[in-house]
C-alpha positions as CSV (number, residue, x, y, z in Angstrom):
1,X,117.5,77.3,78.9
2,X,116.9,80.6,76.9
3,X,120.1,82.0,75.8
4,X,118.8,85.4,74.6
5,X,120.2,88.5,76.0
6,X,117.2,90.4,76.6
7,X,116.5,91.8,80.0
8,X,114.0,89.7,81.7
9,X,112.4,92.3,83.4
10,X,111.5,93.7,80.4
11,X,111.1,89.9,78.3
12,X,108.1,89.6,81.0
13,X,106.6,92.7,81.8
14,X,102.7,92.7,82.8
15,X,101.0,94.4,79.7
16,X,97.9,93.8,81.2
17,X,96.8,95.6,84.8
18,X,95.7,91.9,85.7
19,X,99.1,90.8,84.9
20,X,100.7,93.1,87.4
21,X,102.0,91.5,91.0
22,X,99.6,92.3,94.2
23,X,98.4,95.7,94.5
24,X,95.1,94.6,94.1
25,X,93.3,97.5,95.2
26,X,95.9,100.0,93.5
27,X,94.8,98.4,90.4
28,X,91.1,98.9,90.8
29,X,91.7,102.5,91.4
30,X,93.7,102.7,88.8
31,X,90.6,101.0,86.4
32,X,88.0,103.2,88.1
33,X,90.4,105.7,87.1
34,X,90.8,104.9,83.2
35,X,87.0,104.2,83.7
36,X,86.2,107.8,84.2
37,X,88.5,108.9,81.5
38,X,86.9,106.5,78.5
39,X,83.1,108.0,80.0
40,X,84.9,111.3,79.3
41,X,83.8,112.2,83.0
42,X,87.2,114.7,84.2
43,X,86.4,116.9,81.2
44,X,82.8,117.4,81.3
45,X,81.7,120.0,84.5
46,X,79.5,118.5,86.6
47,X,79.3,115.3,85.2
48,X,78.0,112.4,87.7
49,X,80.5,110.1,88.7
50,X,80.6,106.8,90.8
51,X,83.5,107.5,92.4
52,X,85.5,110.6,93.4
53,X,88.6,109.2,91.3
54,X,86.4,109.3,87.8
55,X,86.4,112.8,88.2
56,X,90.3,113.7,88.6
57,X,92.6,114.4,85.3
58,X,95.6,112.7,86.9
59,X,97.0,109.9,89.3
60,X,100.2,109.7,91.8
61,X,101.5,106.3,91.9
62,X,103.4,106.5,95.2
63,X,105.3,103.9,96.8
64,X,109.0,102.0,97.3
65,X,111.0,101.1,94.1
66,X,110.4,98.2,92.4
67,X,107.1,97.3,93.0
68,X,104.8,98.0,90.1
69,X,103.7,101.6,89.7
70,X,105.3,102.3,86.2
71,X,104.9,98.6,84.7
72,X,101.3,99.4,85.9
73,X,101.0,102.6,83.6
74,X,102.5,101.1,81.0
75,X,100.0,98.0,81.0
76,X,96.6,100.4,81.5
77,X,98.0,101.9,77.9
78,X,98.8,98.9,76.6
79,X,95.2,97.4,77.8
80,X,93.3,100.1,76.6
81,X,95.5,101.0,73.2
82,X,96.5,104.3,74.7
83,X,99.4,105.9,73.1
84,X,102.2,107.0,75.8
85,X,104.5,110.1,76.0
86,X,107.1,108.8,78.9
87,X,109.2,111.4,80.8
88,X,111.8,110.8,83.4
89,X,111.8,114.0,85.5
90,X,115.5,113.2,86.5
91,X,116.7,113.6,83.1
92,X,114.7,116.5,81.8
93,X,114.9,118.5,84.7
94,X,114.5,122.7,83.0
95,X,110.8,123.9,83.1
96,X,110.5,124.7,79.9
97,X,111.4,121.1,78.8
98,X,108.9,119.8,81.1
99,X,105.9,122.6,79.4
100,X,107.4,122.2,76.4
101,X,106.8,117.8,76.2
102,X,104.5,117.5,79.0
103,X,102.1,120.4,78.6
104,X,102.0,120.9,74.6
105,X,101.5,117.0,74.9
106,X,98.6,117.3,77.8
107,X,96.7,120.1,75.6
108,X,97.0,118.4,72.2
109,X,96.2,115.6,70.1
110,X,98.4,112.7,68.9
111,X,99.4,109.9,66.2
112,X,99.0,106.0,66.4
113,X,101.8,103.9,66.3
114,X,100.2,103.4,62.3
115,X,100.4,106.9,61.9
116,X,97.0,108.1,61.4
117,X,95.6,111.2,63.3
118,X,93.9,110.9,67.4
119,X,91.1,112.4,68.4
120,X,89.8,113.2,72.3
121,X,86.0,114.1,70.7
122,X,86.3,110.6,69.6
123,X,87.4,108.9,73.1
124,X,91.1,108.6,71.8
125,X,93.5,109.1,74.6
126,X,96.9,109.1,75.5
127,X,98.5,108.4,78.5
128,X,101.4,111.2,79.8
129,X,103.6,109.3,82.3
130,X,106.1,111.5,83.9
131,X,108.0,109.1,86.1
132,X,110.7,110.3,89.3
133,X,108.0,113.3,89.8
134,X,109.3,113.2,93.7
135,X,112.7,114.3,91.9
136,X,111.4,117.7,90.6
137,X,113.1,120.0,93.3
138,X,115.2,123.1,93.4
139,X,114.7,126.1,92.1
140,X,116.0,124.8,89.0
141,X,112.5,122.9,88.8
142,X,110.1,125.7,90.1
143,X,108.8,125.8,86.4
144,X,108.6,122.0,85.8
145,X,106.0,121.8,88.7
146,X,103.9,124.4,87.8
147,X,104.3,123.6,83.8
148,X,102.9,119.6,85.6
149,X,99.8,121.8,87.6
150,X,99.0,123.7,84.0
151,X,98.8,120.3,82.4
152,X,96.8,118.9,84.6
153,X,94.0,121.3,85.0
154,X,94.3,122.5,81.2
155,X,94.9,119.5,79.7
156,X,92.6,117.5,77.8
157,X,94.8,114.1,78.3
158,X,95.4,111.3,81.3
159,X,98.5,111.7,83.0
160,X,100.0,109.7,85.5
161,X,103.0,111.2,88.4
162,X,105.2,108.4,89.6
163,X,107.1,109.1,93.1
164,X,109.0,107.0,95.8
165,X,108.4,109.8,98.1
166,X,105.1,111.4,98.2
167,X,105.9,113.7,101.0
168,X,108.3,115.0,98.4
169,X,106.7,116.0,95.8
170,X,103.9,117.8,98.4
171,X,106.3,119.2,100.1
172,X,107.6,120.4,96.6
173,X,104.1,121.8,95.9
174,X,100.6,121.9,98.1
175,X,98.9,121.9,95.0
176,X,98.9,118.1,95.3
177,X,97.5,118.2,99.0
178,X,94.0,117.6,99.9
179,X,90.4,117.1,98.3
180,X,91.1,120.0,96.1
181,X,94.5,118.3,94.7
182,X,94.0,117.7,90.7
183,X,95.3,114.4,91.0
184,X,94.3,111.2,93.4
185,X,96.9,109.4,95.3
186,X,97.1,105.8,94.6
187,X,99.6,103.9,97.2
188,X,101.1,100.9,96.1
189,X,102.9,98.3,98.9
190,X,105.6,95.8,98.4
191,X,104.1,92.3,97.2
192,X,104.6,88.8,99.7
193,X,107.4,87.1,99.2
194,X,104.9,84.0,98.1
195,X,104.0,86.7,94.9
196,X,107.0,87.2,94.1
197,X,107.7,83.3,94.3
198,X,104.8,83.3,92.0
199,X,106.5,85.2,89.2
200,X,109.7,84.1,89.7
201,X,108.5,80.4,89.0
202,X,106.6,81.2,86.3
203,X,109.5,82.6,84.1
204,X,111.7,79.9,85.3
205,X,109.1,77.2,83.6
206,X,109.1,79.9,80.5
207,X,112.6,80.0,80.3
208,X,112.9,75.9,80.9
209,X,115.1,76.1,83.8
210,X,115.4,73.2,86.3
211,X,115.4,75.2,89.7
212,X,115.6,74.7,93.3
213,X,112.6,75.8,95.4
214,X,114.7,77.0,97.9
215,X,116.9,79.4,95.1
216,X,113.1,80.7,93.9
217,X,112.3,81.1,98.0
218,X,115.6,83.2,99.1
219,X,115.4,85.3,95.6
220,X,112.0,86.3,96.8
221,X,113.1,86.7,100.4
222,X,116.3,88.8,99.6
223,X,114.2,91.2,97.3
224,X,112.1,92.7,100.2
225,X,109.2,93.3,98.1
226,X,111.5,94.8,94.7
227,X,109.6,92.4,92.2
228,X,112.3,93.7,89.5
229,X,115.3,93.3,91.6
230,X,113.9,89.7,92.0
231,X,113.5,89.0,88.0
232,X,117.1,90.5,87.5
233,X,118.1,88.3,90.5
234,X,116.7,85.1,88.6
235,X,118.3,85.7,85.5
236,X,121.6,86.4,86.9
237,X,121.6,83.0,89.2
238,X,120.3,81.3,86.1
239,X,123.7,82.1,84.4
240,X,126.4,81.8,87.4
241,X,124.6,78.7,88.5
242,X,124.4,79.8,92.3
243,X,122.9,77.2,94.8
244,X,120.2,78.3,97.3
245,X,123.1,78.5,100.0
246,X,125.7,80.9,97.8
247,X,122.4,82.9,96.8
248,X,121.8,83.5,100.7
249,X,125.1,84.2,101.4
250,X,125.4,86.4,98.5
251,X,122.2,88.3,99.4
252,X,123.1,89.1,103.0
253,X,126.6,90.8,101.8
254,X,124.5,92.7,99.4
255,X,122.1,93.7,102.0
256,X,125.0,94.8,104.4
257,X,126.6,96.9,102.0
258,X,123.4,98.5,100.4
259,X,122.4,99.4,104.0
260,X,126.2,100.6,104.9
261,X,126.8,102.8,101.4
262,X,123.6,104.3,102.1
263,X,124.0,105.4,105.3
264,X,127.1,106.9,104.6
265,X,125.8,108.9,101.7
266,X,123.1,109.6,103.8
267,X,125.9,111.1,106.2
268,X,127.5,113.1,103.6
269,X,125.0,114.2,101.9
270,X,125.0,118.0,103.7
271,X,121.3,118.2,103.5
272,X,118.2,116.4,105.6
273,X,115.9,116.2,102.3
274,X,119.2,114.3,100.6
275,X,119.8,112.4,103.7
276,X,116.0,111.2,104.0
277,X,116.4,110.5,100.2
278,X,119.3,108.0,100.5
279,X,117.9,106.3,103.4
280,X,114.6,105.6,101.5
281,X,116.5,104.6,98.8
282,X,118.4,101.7,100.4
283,X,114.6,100.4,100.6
284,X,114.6,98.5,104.1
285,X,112.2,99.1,106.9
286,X,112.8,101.9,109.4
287,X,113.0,99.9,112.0
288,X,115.9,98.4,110.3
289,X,117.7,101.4,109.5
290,X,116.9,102.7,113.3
291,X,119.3,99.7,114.5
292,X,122.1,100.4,112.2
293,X,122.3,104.7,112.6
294,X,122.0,103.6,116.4
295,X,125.6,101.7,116.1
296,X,127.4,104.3,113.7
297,X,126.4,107.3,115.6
298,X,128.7,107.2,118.9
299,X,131.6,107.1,115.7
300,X,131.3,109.8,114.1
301,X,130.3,112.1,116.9
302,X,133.3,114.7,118.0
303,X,131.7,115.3,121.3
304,X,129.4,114.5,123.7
305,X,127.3,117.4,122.8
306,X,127.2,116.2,119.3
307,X,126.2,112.4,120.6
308,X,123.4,114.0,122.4
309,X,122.2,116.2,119.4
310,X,122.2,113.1,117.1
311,X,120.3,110.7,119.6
312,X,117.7,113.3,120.0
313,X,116.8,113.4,116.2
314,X,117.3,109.0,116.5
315,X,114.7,109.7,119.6
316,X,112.2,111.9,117.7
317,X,112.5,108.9,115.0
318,X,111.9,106.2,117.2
319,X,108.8,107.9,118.6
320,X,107.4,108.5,115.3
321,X,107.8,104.8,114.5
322,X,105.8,103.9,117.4
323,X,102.9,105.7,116.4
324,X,102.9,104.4,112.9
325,X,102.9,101.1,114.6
326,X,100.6,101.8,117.7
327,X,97.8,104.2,115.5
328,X,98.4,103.0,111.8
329,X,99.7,106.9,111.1
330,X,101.4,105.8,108.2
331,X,102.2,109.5,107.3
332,X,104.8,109.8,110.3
333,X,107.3,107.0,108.4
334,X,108.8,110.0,106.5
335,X,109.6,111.9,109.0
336,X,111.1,109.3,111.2
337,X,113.0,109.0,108.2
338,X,113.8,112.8,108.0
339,X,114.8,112.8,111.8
340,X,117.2,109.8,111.0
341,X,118.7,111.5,108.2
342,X,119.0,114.7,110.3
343,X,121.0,112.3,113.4
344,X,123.2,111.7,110.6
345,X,124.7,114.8,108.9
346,X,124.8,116.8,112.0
347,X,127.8,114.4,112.9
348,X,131.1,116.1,112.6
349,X,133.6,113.2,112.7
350,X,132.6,112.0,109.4
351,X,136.5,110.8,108.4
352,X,135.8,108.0,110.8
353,X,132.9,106.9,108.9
354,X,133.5,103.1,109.6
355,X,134.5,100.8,106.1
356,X,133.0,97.6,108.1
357,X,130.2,97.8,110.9
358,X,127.4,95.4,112.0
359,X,124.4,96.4,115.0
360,X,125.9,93.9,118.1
361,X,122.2,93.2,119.2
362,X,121.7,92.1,115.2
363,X,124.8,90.2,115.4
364,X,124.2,88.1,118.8
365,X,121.3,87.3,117.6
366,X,122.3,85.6,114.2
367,X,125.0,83.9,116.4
368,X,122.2,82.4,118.5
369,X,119.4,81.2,115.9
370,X,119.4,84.1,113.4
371,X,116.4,86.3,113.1
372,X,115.0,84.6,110.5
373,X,114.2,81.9,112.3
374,X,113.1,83.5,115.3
375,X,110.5,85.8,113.5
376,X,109.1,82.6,111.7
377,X,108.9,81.2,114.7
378,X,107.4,84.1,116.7
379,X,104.9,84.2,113.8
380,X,104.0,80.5,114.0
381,X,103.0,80.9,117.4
382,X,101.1,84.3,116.9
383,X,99.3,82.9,114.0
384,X,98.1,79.5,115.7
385,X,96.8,81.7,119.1
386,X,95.1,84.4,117.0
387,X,93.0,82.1,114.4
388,X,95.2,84.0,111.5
389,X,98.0,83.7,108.9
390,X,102.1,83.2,109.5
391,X,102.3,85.8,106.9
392,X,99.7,88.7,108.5
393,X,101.0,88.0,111.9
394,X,104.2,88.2,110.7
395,X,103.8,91.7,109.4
396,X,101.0,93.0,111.1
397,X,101.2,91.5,114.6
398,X,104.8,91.3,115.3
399,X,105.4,94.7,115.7
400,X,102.6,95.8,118.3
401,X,104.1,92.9,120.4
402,X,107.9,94.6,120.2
403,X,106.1,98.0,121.3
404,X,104.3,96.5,123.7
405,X,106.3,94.0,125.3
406,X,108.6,96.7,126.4
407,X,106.2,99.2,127.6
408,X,103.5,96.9,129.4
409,X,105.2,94.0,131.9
410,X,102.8,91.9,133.0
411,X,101.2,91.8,128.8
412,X,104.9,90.4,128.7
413,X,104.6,87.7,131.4
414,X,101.0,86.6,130.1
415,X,102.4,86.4,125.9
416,X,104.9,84.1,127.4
417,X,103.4,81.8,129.6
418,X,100.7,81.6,126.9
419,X,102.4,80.7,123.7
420,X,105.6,79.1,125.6
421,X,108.0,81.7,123.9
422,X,111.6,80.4,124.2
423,X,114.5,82.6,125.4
424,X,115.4,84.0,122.3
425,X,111.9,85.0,121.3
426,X,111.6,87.3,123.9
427,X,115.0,88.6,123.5
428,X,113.9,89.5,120.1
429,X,110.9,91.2,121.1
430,X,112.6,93.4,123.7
431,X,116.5,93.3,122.2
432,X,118.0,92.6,126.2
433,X,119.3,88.7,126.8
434,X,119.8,88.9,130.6
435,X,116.1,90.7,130.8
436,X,114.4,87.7,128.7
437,X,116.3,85.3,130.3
438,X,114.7,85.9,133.8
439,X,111.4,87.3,132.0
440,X,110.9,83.3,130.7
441,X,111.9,82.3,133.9
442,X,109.6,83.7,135.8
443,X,106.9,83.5,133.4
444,X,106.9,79.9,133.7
445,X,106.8,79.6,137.4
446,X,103.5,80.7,136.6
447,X,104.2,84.6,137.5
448,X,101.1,86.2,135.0
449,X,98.2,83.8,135.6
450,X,98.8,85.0,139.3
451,X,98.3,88.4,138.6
452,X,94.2,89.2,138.7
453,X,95.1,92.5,136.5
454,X,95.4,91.9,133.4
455,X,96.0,94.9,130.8
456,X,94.1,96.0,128.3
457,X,96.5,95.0,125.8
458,X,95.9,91.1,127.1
459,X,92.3,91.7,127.0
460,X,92.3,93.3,123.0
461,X,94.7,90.1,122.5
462,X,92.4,87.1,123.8
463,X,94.0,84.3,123.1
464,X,92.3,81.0,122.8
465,X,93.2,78.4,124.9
466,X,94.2,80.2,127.9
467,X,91.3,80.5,130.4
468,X,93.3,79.6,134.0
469,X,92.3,79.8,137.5
């Protein structure tokens, strides 16, 4: 095994776009992108273009932490020989820092790493990378944004914006709105678990490690899509010599106390923008955090009035979720986290913040058969009906079902006569034990094929197999 003491995730950093984990069509953009900029395309007026993209000066890489979007900028300038001028808006946050380095840098032209002179009339280029973009906000930073806009539209250089919250930095300025913004938004999405597995075996052969598939499988699992978090997961376990079954354990504390710490900084925070911020960063789904806020709120409320006024925003939430779920309006997903953030600080009993708290309904169920196991199971069954894979049924199918199997009864009865869902299936897929109990109970007396009206849902959902009298 290696025993050096560099950082892993930096030991094996992509340095070429190919290199980097999923995100497949995030790095075509990104390509098509660089494409237009070695044509010269964004500085020539009226230059013809294949795509819209070829035209623009700058990117946005948006998207959760961990997944890619500045080892991405990093390999496109390494791939291409780019020279790089890296900024971290969190640490220089004054506008005339950000002119100063980013827009003296945007308008002029550079050195090589050898030291000889660059030149843009001669297709020479480097890269401006101004990472934490989303954390340009306060007055402090009105002249960082607009030194950012001047760059773009003046400059004669690339330069790539790096947020985890793109509603942030738009909200920050509407420059960066619409056809008209000077840069295109490129979204990037947490990798599988099977990707990350990928990786993760990869430098385990590098490194000459002897590891258990399982270890490599609950690494990846635990991560929830933070490829980095994984590498620096791997390298840690590869010192402490953690089994599969200490790394699970292990994992699940560290999720519960991520999620706990970062509600309750959400809670203090004072502000909804700082409370949506620390929710986001705790990085699990909304759904998720939904469950937990739901079982904290009824403690730190002073009154009923206050319950009220916090399980309204939780409400306005909730409904959001739905429609990112029901209409793909993947838009709404900040402000159902805004409205969660706003349940939160409106709370006035804050002192009674709980050290220690678990969802009940999240609880019973890992008493039971854990909900692990029931989603994998859930999927299974999807998967095998619908002629697709565990994985997109999984995370593309599973959570229509838990919207509609609590607004549309008999689609309930029908999903569960069909694929035989056990017990605590349904009570996963509508969170009430007593009401799945006698839903599976009457399902297989044979309730729904009685029924001649079948919902539209069961009809968009046909289901091989099933044709009845």
């Amino acid at each position: 095994m290696s025993t050096d003491s560099i950082e892993w995730t930096e030991k094996y950093r992509p340095r070429t776009l190919d290199e980097v984990v999923g995100n497949r069509d995030a790095i075509r953009k990104m390509k098509l992108w660089a494409k237009g900029w070695i044509e010269g395309i964004p500085l020539k007026k009226g230059a013809e273009a294949k795509d819209e993209i070829m035209r623009k000066k700058a990117l946005i890489l948006a998207g959760p932490p961990g997944v890619g979007k500045t080892t991405s900028a990093l390999a496109l300038a390494n791939e291409l020989g780019w020279s790089v001028i890296e900024l971290n808006a969190s640490d220089k946050r004054s506008g005339e820092i950000v002119r100063e380095i980013v827009l003296a840098g945007a308008m002029t032209e550079g050195f090589r790493e050898d030291g000889s002179f660059t030149l843009s009339r001669d297709g020479e280029r480097k890269l401006i990378i101004l990472d934490e973009a989303d954390n340009l906000s306060g007055r402090e930073d009105r002249g960082g944004v607009q030194a950012i806009v001047e760059a773009i539209r003046k400059g004669s250089q690339p330069m790539i914006l790096i947020v985890n919250d793109l509603y942030a930095l738009q909200k920050r300025s509407s420059v960066f709105k619409g056809k008209r913004s000077p840069a295109t938004v490129v979204k990037f999405r947490k990798p599988d678990e099977k990707d990350i597995e990928k990786v993760l075996l990869e430098i385990a052969q590098k490194e000459g490690l002897e590891v258990d598939r399982k270890l490599i499988a609950e690494i990846a699992y635990r991560a929830r899509g933070d490829v980095r978090g994984a590498v620096n997961d791997l390298q840690s376990f590869a010192y402490s010599g953690l089994s599969a079954e200490n790394a699970a354990d292990a994992g699940a504390r560290d999720r519960e106390v991520d999620i706990r710490e970062g509600i309750k900084t959400a809670a203090f925070s004072g502000k909804i923008k700082d409370a949506r911020r620390a929710l986001m960063d705790i990085g699990e789904d909304p759904n998720t955090l939904l469950t937990w806020i739901d079982e904290v709120l009824p403690r730190l409320a002073a009154s009923r009035t206050d319950l009220f006024r916090g399980y309204r925003h939780l409400s306005n939430a909730e409904i959001h979720l739905s429609r990112v779920y029901r209409r793909g309006q993947y838009s709404l997903w900040t402000y159902a986290t805004e409205e969660m953030g706003a349940s939160l600080i409106f709370m006035k009993e804050k002192e009674r913040f709980p050290s220690s708290f678990f969802p009940q309904w999240i609880l019973s169920m890992g008493r039971s058969r854990g909900v692990r196991k029931v989603r994998k199971s859930l999927a299974i069954k999807m998967a095998k009906h619908m002629h697709t894979t565990t994985e997109r049924a999984l995370h593309d199918v599973l959570p229509y079902f838990q919207i509609m199997f609590n607004r549309d009864e008999d689609f309930m009865y029908e999903i569960i006569y069909s694929l035989r869902l056990e017990e605590e299936e349904v009570e996963y897929l509508i969170g009430d034990s007593a009401k799945a109990k006698y839903a599976v109970k009457e399902a297989m007396k044979g309730r729904a094929p009685h029924k001649e009206r079948r919902s539209s849902q069961v009809t968009l959902f046909s289901f091989g197999g099933s044709n009845r009298g």
